[in-house]
N, C-alpha and C positions, 0 to 999 in steps of 0.2 A: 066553447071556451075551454071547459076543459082537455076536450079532443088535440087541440091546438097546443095546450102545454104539454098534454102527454107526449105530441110529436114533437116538440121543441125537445123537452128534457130526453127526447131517444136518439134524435142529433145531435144532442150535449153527446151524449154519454156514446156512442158510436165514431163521432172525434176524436173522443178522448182515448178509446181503445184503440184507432186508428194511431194515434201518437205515440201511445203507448208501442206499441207495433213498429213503428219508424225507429224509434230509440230502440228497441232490443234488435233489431234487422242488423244493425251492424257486427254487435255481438254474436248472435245466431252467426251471419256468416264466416266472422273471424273463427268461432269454436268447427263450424262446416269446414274452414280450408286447414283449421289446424288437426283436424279428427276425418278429413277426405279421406277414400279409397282409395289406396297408394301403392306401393309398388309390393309391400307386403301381403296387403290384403286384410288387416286387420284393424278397421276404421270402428271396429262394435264388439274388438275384442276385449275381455277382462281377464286381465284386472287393466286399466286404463292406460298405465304408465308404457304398456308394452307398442299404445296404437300412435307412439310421438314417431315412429321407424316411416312411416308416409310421405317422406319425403326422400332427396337423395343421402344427407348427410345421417340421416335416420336408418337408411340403409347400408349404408357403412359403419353404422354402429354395431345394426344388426349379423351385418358379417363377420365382425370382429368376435360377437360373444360368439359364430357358429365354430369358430375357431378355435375359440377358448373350449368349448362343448366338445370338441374331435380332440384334443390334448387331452380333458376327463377322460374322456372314452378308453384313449389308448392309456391313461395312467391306471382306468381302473381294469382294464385286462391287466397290466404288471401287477397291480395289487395282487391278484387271481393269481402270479406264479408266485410273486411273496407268500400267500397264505400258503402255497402246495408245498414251498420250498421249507415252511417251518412245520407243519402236518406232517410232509413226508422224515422231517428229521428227527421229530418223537414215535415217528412208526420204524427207523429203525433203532432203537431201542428197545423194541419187541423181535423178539427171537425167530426167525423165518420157518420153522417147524413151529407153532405155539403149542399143539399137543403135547413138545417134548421137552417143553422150557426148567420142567422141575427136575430132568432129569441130565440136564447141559450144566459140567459146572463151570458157565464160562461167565465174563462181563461183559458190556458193552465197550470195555477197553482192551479187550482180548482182540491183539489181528485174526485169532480164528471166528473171531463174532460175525455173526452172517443176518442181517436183522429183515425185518419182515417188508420186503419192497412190494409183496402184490397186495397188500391191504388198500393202500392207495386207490389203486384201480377197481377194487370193488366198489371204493366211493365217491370216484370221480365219474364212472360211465353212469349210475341212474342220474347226477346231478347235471351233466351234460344234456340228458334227456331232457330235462325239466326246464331248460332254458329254449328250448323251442317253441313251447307255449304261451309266452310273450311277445314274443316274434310274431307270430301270425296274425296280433289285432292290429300288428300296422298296415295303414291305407296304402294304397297302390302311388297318389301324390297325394302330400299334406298341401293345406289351404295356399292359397293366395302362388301357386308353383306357377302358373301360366305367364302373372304378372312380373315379375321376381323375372322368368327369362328373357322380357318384353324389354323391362329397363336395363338390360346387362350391359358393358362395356369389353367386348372379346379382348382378353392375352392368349391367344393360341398363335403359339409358333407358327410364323408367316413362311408356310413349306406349300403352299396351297391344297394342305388334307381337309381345310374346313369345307372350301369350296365344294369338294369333290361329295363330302359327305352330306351336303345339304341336296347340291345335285341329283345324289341318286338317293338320297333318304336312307341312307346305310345307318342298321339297325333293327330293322324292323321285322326279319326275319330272318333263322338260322343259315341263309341262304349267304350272308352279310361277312359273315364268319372271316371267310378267307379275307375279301378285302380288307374287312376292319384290323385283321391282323398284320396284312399290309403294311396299310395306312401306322400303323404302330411303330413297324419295325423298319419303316424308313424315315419316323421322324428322329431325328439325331437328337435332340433336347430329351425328348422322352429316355431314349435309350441308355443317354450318361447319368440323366439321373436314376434310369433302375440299375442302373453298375453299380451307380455311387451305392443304394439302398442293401443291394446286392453285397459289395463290400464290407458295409458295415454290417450286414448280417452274420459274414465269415466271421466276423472278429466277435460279435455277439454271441451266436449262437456255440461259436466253439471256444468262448473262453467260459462261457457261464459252466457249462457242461463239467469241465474239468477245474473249477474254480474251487469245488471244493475238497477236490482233491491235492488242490496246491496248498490249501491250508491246511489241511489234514497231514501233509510230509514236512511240510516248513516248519509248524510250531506245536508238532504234535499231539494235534485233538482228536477227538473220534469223528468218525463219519457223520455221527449227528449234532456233534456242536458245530461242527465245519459248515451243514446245512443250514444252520440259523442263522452262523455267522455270515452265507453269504446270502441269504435272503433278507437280511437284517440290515446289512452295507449297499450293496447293487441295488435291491429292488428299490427301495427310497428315494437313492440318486437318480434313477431310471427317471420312476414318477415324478419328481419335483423337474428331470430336466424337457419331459415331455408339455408339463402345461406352462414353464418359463418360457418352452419354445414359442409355444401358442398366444399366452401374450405379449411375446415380443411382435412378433407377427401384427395381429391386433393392434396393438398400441401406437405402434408407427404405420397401420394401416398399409405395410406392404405391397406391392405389385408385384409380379415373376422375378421380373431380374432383381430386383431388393432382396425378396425371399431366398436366393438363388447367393447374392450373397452372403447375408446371413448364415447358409449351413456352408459357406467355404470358409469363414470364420472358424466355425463351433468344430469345422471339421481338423482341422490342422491343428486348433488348441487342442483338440483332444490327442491330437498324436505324441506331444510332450511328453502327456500322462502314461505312453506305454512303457515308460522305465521305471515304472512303480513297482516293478514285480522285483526288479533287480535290488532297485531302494531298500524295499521290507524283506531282504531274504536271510536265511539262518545259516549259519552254518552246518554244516554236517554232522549228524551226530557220532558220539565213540563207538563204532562197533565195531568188534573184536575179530579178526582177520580180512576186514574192511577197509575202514576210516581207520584204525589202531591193527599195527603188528601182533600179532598171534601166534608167534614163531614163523614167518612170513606174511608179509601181505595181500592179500587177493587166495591167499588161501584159509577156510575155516579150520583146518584140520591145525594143530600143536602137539608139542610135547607135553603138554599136561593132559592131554584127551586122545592120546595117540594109541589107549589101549581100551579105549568103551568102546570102538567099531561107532561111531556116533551116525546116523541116520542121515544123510544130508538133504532126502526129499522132504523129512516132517521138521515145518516151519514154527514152531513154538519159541518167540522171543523172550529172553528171558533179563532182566536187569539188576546189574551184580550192584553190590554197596559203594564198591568206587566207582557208577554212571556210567558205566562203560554195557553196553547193551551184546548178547551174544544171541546165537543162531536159537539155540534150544539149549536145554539145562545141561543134556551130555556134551554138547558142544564148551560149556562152562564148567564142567568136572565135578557136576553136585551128583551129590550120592545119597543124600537123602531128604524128603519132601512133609511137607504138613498143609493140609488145606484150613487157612481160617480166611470168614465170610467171602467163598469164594474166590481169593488168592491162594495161588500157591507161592509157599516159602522153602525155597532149598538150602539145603546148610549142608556142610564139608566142600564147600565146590573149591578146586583143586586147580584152577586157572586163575579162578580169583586171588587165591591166597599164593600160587607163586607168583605171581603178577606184582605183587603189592605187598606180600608180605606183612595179612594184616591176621590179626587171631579169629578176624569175624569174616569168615568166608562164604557170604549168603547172599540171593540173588531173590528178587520175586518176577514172578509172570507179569508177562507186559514188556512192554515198550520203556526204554527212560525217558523221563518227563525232558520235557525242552527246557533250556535256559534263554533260550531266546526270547526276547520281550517287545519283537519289530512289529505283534502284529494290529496295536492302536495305529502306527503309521501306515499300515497297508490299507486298514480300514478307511483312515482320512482319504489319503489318496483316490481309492475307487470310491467312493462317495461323491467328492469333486467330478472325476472321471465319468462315471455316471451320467452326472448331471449334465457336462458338457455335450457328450456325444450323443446323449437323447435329446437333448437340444436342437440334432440336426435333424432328426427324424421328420418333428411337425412340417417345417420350410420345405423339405423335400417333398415330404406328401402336397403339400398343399402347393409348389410349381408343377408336381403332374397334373394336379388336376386343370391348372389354369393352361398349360402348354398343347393340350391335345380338346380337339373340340368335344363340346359341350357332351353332344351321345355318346360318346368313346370313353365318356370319363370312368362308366363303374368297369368297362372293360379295361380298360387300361391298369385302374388298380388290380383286377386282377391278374393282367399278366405281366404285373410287375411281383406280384406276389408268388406268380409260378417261379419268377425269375429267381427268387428270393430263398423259395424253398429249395428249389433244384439245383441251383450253383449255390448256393447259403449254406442253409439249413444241413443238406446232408452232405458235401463233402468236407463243410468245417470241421466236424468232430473225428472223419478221418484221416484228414491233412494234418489236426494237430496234435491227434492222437499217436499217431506216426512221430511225428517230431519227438514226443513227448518220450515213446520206449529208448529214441537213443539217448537219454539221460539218465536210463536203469542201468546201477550197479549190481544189482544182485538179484537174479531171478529166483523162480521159483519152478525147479527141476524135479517134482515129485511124479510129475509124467513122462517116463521115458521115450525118448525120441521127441520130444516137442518141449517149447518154452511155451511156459506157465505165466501165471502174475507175475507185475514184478514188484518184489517184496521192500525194495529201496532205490530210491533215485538221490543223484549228486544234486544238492539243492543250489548249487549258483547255475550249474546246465539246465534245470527245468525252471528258474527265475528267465533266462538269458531266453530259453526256446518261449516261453510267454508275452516275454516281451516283443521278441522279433518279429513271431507270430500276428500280434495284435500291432504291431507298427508296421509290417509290410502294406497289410491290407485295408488301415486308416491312409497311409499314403498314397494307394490306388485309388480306393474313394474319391481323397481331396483331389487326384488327378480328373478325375471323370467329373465330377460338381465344376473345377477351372472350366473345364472345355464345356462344360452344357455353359457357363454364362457366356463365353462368347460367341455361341454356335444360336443362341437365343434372340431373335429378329420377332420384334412385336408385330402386331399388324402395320400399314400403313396409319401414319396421322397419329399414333400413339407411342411415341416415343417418351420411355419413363424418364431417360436424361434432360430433357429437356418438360417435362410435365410436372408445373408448379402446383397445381390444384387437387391432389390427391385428394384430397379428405374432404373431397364433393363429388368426386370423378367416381362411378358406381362400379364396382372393381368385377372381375367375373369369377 
C-alpha cells in the first residue's frame, strides 16, 4: 500500500516537472533563437547587450558602430598631431642652443629667435617605440571572423578581379605580389578614389605645413602662438569631421555608391571654403623702403641713413613710434640704444623724426604689432573647412574597401597610402612652397651669391597662392570621386538603385 502511494505520488510529481518543462520549452527556445550563434559569433558574449548582433539586422548594426570605431581611430591619430602641434609650439619658446639661453638677449618675438625644434624628437622617437607593445597582443583573427565572411553580401567592383582572385587564391604568398598589384591598378573605382584620397592629401598636407606660417605673416604672431593657433582650429575640425563622417555613413547604413556620393558632396562643399585665406587676409604692413617710401620705394637705403653705411645682410627689425616697421635700427637712423627686460629701445633715430617731424624719435626691436583683427574669421572658417573635408575621408576609405575584393582589402589600403605619400605627402610641400617664394618682397641677402629667407611676403599674394593652391586640388579630387561613381558597377543582382531593403541586406 504504501509502495503504491509512493509510486503514485512519484508520477504526480514527474508530471508535474514534465509540465513544468512543456511551459518553459517555449521560452528556453525563444531566448535559444534570440541568443543563437550568429553571424558574429558572440551567442555567450558579455556583457549580454552586445549578443542581440545574431542576426542580419543586428549585423548591420554591428557594421555601423565598426564604422563609427575607424572615424575614432582616425580622429584619435589627428588628436596625436594636435597634441605635437601645441608641444612643439611651447618648445619653440625654448631657445635652440639652451646652454646659451642666459647669454642671448633676444625674445621669443625677436625674428632672430630660433627656438628649440629637436626637443620634439627626443620625445617623440622612445614614445613611438612604446606603441609597439600593444600591437603585438593582437590575435592573428578576432572571434567569430569565419562567420562574419560566410554572411557577407559582395560590393566589389564588377571588373571580374574577385573572380580571378578566388580562382588562384591570390594572397597567400609573396609570390601574389605582382598580380595583386595588378589587379589593383586596373581597377578604375579603386584608382579614382586613391586620386581623390591623393588630392586631398596635396591640399592637406601642404596647407597644414605652411598654415602656420600664413598666420605668423598675416596678423603678426610668433611661431609658437601660430602653432597653437593652428592645432587649436584644423585639428578639432579635422576630428569632429572624421567621426561626423562615420556616422553619416552608419546611420544611413550606406552601400558604395551611397558612400561614393556622400564624399562627392563633402568634396565640392569643401572647395567653397578655399577662399577663406583671401576672406581673413591683412593688409601689408608699413615698412619703410617697402610698403612706405623711404626716399624711394623698393629701396632701403634714404636720405636720412645715407651716411651710416647701414648693413643690408644683418636683418634686425626694428619698430619706430609712428608703426612704420624698418630694416634694422641703422636702417632707421638711431644712434643710440638701452636694453630694458630684454628690448631694445633706440632713441635720436633720424628717419623717424624727418619722416614725421615728431620730438620723440624712438623705435623698439621687433616687428610692429598688427592691426589686423581678421583672424577670429579665419579661425571660423577653417574650423568649418576642417570639418567638411574630413568628412570625405571616412566614405572614401570605406568604398575602397567595399570596391576591391575582400583579400586585397589591407593591400589596397596600403597602396593607396603609397599613393598618398608619394604624389601627397611629399611634393605638396614643394609645389606650394614654390608657389609661396613668388609672394616674397624682401629677401634676405646676408649670403652672397644666394637667396636666403625671405623675410616678408605681400599678404594678398600668399592669401590668393593658398587659396589656389587648396582649390586646384579639392577640384581634381571632386573630379576623380564623379568619375569613380559612374565608373562603379556593383556585382550582378545587387543594384543599390533599385535595393529597397538596406537595413536587412548584410553590407560587405
Amino acid at each position: 500500500m504504501k509502495e503504491g502511494v509512493v509510486n503514485s505520488a512519484f508520477v504526480s510529481n514527474e508530471n508535474l516537472q514534465l509540465h513544468r518543462d512543456d511551459e518553459q520549452k517555449p521560452h528556453e527556445k525563444a531566448h535559444e533563437e534570440e541568443f543563437s550563434e550568429g553571424p558574429c559569433g558572440w551567442s555567450n558574449f558579455t556583457p549580454s547587450c552586445l549578443q542581440c548582433c545574431n542576426n542580419a539586422k543586428g549585423f548591420v548594426f554591428i557594421f555601423g558602430l565598426l564604422v563609427i570605431v575607424q572615424s575614432v581611430g582616425y580622429m584619435m591619430t589627428i588628436l596625436g598631431v594636435a597634441l605635437g602641434y601645441i608641444v612643439g609650439g611651447q618648445l619653440l619658446n625654448i631657445y635652440v642652443d639652451v646652454d646659451q639661453l642666459q647669454d642671448v638677449a633676444l625674445s621669443p618675438e625677436d625674428p632672430r629667435w630660433v627656438g628649440g625644434w629637436w626637443i620634439g624628437y627626443l620625445i617623440g622617437l622612445p614614445a613611438a617605440w612604446l606603441l609597439i607593445v600593444p600591437f603585438l597582443g593582437f590575435p592573428k583573427h578576432l572571434p567569430g571572423t569565419a562567420k562574419i565572411h560566410a554572411e557577407k553580401v559582395s560590393q566589389v567592383h564588377h571588373d571580374g578581379s574577385e573572380d580571378i582572385v578566388k580562382e588562384k587564391d591570390v594572397g597567400k604568398s609573396f609570390k601574389d605580389f605582382p598580380l595583386s598589384l595588378k589587379l589593383l591598378l586596373k581597377n578604375p573605382v579603386f584608382m579614382c578614389l586613391t586620386l581623390t584620397a591623393t588630392s586631398e592629401g596635396m591640399t592637406s598636407f601642404g596647407t597644414s605645413i605652411f598654415f602656420t606660417k600664413f598666420i605668423e605673416n598675416q596678423y603678426g604672431k610668433t611661431a609658437s602662438i601660430s602653432s597653437l593657433i593652428a592645432g587649436c582650429v584644423i585639428i578639432p575640425g579635422a576630428a569632429i569631421g572624421q567621426v561626423l563622417g562615420g556616422l553619416v555613413v552608419s546611420k544611413f547604413k550606406m552601400k558604395c555608391k551611397q558612400t561614393i556620393r556622400l564624399a562627392i558632396a563633402t568634396s565640392f562643399a569643401s572647395l567653397m571654403f578655399s577662399a577663406c585665406y583671401v576672406l581673413a587676409k591683412c593688409d601689408n604692413p608699413e615698412f619703410a623702403g617697402i610698403s612706405v617710401e623711404n626716399g624711394a620705394t623698393g629701396n632701403l637705403s634714404a636720405p636720412c641713413n645715407a651716411n651710416y653705411n647701414c648693413d643690408r645682410s644683418h636683418y634686425n627689425p626694428v619698430c619706430g613710434v609712428n608703426n612704420v616697421q624698418y630694416f634694422s635700427p641703422c636702417h632707421a637712423g638711431c644712434k643710440d640704444h638701452v636694453l630694458l627686460s630684454k628690448t631694445e629701445v633706440y632713441y635720436n633715430c633720424s628717419c623717424i623724426e624727418d619722416t614725421h617731424n615728431t620730438s620723440e624719435s624712438k623705435a623698439y626691436s621687433g616687428k610692429c604689432a598688427t592691426m589686423c583683427n581678421k583672424l577670429p574669421i579665419l579661425m571660423v572658417l577653417m574650423l568649418i573647412a576642417g570639418i567638411i573635408t574630413c568628412m570625405t575621408s571616412t566614405p572614401v576609405i570605406t568604398a575602397v574597401l567595399w570596391c576591391v575584393p575582400e583579400k586585397q582589402r589591407s593591400f589596397a589600403l596600403g597602396v593607396q597610402w603609397a599613393f598618398i605619400r608619394l604624389l601627397g605627402a611629399i611634393p605638396a610641400p614643394i609645389l606650394l612652397g614654390s608657389a609661396i617664394d613668388h609672394s616674397c618682397i624682401l629677401w634676405d641677402n646676408s649670403t652672397p651669391g644666394s637667396k636666403g629667407a625671405c623675410l616678408m611676403y605681400d599678404n594678398l599674394k600668399l592669401a590668393s597662392t593658398f587659396s589656389l593652391f587648396s582649390a586646384a586640388f579639392k577640384l581634381i579630387s571632386g573630379i576623380f570621386i564623379v568619375v569613380a561613381y559612374f565608373l562603379y558597377k556593383p556585382p550582378p543582382g545587387k543594384d543599390e538603385s533599385n535595393d529597397k531593403s538596406s537595413s536587412t541586406t548584410l553590407p560587405n
